[in-house]
C-alpha positions as CSV (number, residue, x, y, z in Angstrom):
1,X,-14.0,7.0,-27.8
2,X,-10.8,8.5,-26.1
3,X,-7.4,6.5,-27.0
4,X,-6.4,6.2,-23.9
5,X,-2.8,4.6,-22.2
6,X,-1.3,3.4,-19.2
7,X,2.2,2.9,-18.2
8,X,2.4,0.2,-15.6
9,X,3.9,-0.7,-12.8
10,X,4.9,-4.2,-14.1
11,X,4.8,-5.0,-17.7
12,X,2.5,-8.5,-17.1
13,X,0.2,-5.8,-15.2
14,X,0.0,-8.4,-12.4
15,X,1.2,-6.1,-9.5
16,X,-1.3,-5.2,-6.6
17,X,-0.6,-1.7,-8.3
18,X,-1.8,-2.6,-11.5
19,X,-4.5,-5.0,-10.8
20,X,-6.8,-3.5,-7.8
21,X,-6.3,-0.2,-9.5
22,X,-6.0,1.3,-12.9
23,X,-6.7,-2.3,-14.2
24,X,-9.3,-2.8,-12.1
25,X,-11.6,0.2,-13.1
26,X,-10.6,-0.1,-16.7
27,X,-12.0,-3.5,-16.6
28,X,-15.0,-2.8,-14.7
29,X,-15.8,0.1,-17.1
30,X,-14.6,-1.9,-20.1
31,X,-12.1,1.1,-21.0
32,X,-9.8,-0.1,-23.3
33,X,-6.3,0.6,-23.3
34,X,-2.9,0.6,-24.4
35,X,0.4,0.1,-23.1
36,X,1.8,3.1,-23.1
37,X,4.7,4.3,-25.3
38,X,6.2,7.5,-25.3
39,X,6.1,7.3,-29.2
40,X,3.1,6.9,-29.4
41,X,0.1,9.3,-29.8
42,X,-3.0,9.5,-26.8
43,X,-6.0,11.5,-26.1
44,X,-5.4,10.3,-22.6
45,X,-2.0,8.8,-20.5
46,X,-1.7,7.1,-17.0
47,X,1.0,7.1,-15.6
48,X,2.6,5.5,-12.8
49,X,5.5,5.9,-11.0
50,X,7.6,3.4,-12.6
51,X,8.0,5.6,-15.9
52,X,10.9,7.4,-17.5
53,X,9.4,10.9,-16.6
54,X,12.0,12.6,-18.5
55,X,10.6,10.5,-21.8
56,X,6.9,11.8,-20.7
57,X,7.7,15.0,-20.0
58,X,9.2,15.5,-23.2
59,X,5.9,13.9,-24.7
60,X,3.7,16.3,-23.2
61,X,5.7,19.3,-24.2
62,X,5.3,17.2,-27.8
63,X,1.5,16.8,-27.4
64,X,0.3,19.5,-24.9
65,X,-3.1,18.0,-26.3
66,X,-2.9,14.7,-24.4
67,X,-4.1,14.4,-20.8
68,X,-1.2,13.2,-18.3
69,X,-2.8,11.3,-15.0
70,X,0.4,10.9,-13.1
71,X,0.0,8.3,-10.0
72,X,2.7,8.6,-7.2
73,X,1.0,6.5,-4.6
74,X,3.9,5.9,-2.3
75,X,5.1,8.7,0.3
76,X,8.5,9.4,-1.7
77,X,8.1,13.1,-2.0
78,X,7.4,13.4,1.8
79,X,10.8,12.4,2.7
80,X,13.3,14.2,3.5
81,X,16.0,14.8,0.7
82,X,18.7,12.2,1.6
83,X,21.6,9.3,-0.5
84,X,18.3,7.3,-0.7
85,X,16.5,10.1,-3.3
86,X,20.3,10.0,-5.2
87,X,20.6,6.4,-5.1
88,X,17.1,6.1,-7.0
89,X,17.5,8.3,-9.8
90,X,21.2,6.4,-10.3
91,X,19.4,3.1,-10.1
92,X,16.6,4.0,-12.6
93,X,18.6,5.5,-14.8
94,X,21.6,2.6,-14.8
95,X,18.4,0.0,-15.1
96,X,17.5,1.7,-18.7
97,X,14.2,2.8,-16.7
98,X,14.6,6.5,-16.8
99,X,16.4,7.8,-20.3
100,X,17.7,10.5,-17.5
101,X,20.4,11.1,-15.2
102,X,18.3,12.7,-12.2
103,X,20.5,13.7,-9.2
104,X,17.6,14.9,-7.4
105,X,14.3,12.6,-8.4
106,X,12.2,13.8,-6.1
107,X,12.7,16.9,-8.1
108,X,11.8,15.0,-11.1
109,X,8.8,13.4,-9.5
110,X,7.4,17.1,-9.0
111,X,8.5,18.4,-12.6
112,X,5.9,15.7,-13.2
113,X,3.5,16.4,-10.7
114,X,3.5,20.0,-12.1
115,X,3.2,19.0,-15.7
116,X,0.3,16.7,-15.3
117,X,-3.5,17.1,-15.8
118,X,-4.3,15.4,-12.9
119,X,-2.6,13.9,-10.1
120,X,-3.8,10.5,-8.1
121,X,-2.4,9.8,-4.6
122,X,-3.2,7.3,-1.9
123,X,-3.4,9.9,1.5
124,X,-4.7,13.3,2.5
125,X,-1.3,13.9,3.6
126,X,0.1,13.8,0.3
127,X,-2.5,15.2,-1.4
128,X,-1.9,18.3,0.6
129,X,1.4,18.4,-0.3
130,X,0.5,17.9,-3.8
131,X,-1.4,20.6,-3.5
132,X,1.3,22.9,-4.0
133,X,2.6,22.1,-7.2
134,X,-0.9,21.0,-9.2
135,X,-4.9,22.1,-8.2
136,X,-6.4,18.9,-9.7
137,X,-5.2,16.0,-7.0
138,X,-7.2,13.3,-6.1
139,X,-7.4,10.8,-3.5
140,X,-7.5,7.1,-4.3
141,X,-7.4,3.9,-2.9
142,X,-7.0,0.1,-3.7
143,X,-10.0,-2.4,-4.6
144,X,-9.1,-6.0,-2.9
145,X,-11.8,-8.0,-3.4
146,X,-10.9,-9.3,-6.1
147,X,-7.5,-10.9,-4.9
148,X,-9.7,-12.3,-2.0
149,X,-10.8,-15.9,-2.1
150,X,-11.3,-16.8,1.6
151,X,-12.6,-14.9,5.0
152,X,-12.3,-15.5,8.4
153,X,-15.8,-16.3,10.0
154,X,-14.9,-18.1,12.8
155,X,-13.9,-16.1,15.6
156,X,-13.5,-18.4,18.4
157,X,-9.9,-18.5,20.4
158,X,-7.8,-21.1,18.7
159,X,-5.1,-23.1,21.1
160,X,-3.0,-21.7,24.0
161,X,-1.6,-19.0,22.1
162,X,-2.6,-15.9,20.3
163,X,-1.8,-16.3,16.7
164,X,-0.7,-13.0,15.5
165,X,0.3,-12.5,11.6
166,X,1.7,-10.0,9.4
167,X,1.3,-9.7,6.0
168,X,2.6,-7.5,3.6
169,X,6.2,-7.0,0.8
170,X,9.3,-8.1,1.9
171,X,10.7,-4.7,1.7
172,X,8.6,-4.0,4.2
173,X,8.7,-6.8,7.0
174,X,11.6,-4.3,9.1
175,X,8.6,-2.8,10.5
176,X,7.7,-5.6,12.7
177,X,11.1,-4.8,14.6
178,X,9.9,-1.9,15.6
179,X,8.0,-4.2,18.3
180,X,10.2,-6.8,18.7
181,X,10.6,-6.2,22.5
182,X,6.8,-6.9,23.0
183,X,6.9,-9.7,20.7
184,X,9.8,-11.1,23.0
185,X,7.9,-10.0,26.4
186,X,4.6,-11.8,25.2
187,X,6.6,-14.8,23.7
188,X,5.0,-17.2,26.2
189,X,1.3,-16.5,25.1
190,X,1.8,-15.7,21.3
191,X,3.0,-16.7,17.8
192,X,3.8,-14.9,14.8
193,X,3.1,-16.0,11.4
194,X,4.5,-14.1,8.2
195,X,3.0,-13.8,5.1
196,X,5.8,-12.4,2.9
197,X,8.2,-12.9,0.1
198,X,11.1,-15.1,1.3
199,X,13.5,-12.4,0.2
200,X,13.8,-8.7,-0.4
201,X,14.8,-8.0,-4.0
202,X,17.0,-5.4,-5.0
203,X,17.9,-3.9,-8.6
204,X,21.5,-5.3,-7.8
205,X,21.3,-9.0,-6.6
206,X,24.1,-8.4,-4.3
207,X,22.1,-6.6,-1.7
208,X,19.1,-9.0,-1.6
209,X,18.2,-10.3,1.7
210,X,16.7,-13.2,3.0
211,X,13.4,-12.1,5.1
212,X,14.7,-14.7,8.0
213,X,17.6,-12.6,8.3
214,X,16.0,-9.2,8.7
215,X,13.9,-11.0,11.2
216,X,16.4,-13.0,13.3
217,X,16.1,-10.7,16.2
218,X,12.9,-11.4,17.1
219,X,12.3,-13.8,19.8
220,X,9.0,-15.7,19.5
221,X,7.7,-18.6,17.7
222,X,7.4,-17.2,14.3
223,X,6.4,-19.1,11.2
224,X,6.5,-18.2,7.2
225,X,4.7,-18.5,4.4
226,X,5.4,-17.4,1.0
227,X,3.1,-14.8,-0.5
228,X,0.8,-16.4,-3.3
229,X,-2.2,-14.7,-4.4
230,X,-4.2,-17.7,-4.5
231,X,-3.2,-18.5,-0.6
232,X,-2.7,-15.6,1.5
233,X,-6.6,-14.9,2.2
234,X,-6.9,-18.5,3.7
235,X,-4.0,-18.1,5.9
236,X,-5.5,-15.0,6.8
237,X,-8.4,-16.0,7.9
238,X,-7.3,-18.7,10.3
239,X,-4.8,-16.3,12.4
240,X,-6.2,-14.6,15.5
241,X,-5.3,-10.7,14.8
242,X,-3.4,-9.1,12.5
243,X,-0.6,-6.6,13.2
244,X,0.9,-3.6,11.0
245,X,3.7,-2.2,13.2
246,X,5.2,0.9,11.9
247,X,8.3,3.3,12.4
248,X,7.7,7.0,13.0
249,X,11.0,7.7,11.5
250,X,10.3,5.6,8.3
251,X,8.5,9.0,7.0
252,X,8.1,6.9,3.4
253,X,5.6,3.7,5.5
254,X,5.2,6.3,8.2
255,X,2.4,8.2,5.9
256,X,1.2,5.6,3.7
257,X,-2.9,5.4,2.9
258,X,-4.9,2.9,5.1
259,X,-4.7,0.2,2.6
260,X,-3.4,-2.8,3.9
261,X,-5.5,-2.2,6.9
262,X,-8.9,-2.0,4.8
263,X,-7.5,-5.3,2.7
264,X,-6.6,-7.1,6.5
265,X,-10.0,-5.8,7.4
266,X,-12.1,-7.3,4.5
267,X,-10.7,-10.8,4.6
268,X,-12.4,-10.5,8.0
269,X,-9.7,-10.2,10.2
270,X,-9.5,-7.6,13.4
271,X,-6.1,-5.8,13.1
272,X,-3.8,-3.9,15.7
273,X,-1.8,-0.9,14.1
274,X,0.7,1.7,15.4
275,X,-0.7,5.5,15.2
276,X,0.1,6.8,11.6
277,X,-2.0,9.4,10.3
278,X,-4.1,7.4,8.2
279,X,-4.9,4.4,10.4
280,X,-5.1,7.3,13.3
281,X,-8.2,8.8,10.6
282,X,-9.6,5.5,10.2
283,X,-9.8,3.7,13.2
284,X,-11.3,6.8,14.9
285,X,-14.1,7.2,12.0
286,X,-14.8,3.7,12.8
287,X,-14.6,4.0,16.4
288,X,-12.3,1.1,17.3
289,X,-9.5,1.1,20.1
290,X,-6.9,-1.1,18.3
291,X,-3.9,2.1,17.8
292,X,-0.9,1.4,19.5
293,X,1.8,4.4,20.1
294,X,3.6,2.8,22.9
295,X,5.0,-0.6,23.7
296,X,3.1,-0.6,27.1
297,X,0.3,0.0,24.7
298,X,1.3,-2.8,21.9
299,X,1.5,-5.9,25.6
300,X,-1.9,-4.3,26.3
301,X,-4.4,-4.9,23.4
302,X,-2.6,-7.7,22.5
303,X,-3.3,-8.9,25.9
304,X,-7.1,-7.7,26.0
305,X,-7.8,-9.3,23.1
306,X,-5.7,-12.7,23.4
307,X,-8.5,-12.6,26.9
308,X,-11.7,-11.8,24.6
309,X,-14.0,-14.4,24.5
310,X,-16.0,-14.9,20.7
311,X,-18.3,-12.4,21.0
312,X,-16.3,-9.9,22.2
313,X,-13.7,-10.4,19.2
314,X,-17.0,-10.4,16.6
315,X,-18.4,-7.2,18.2
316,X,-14.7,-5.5,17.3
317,X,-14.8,-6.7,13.9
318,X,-18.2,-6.1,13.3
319,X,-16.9,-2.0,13.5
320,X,-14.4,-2.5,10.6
321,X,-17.0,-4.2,8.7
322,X,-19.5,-0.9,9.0
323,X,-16.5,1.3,8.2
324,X,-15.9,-0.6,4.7
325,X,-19.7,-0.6,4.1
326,X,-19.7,2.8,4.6
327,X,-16.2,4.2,3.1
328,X,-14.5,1.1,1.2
329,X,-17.8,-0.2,-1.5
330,X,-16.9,-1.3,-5.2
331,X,-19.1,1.0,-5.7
332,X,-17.3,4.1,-3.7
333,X,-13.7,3.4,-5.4
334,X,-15.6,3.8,-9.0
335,X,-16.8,6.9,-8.1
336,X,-13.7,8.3,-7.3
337,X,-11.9,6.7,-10.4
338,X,-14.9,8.2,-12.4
339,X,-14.3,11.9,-10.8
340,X,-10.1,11.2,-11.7
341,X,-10.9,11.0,-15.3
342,X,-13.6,13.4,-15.3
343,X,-11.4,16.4,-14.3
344,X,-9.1,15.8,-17.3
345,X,-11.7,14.9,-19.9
346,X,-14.1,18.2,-19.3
């Protein structure tokens, strides 16, 4: 048996990060594991992206024997060099997470990308920027059912409005600005409800922000809910349509994977999203109408389907539901999790 470690993205492995992936498929194929520590010896390490890559790099220049499996799942390395690339290896490194003074840590994110075994990523877009700097990168994304307790199976209109939701980190929630004009122009015939944290955290407490305040420009009835695990799916499941507005100039959410439309998707609910690449891929393959690039677009499916009776809104979601039977199975994301540690191990 391989001795195999994994550096996580929270110590308690209780982040979505963690738990519907690496954690996930070493539980399923009852791999056991350590946490990893640089001083420590491994036939096989996975990484993800909240190590101290200088430690690791040093460690595989130490053990050139051990496997690296370096996960960078989020788009940083497709943006554009800017004070937000300095301002993370200077946080990191004044946090105690990176033992390293990195000026440049995108730079340092491909030193590690170069130095690894294999690489895991979440897009084809990054992958084929990956491409450039290792030959063994692999595509994978999240597993949800697991953090899924409740779906949505009743699809008829509820009350005089449309109940629209979002759902999603806090970090995140600026995204629904991006439509706030339609959300004011449909404000008679709608409500938004918001599934988040009730503030965005920062490494320094002085820039946290309440998620009210990011949002206070938005005029339409809007209602919150804190995120909990054990709750989200239910309030999920009794909204009308879901929503995943997104910024083209946000490069870093502009060309993230299609997961949090495949997790909206398997609690049941039908979901409206603006036309990034990877929703673009998957609601064509699935041959579903709900991309929005416009706002003329955004007040007109909103509008179709607030104006769909039952069976229209089942016939819509019955798509997603072939597109996850046929692209999204347990047994599809073990596969490709099997075919990551394959490529290292022979």
């Amino acid at each position: 048996a391989y001795k195999v470690g994994y550096f996580p993205n929270t110590p308690d492995l209780q982040r979505p990060g963690d738990r519907r992936r690496f954690v996930f498929y070493a539980r399923e194929k009852n791999i056991s594991f350590q946490v990893a520590s640089p001083t420590t010896h491994y036939d096989i390490v996975y990484l993800t992206m909240g190590c101290d890559i200088a430690a690791w790099l040093n460690y595989k220049k130490q053990n050139p024997g051990t496997k690296i499996i370096f996960e960078i799942i989020d788009s940083y390395v497709l943006e554009k060099p800017g004070l937000f690339n300095l301002a993370r290896g200077v946080v990191r490194w004044l946090t105690k997470k990176e033992s390293k003074l990195f000026l440049d840590y995108k730079k340092a994110m491909l030193s590690m990308v170069k130095h690894a075994d294999a690489v895991v990523c979440s897009s084809d877009t990054q992958r084929q920027f990956l491409l450039k700097y290792n030959n063994n990168v692999h595509i994978s994304l999240d597993f949800f059912l697991d953090d899924i307790n409740c779906f949505k199976t009743d699809y008829t209109p509820q009350g005089n409005k449309l109940k629209l939701v979002w759902e999603g980190q806090a970090y995140t929630v600026h995204n629904l600005l991006v439509i706030k004009n339609v959300l004011k122009k449909l404000s008679a015939k709608i409500e938004l409800h918001i599934i988040t944290d009730p503030e965005v955290l920062f490494p320094f407490k002085i820039f946290n922000k309440k998620t009210k305040d990011i949002l206070s420009g938005i005029e339409c009835d809007k209602y919150f809910y804190p995120w909990q695990k054990e709750s989200f799916a239910k309030l999920l499941s009794q909204m009308d349509l879901a929503i995943i507005p997104i910024g083209e100039k946000d490069a870093l959410h502009w060309n993230k994977p299609e997961n949090k439309l495949l997790m909206l998707w398997q609690t049941g609910i039908p979901t409206l999203t603006s036309n990034t690449p990877a929703y673009t891929k998957v609601m064509n393959s699935a041959n579903i109408p709900f991309l929005c690039s416009t706002e003329e677009e955004w007040i007109k499916k909103i509008e179709d389907y607030a104006g769909m009776d039952e069976h229209a809104r089942i016939s819509r979601f019955n798509k997603a539901a072939d597109y996850l039977n046929s692209h999204h199975t347990k047994e599809i994301i073990l596969r490709k999790w099997d075919a990551i540690f394959e490529s290292v191990i022979t």
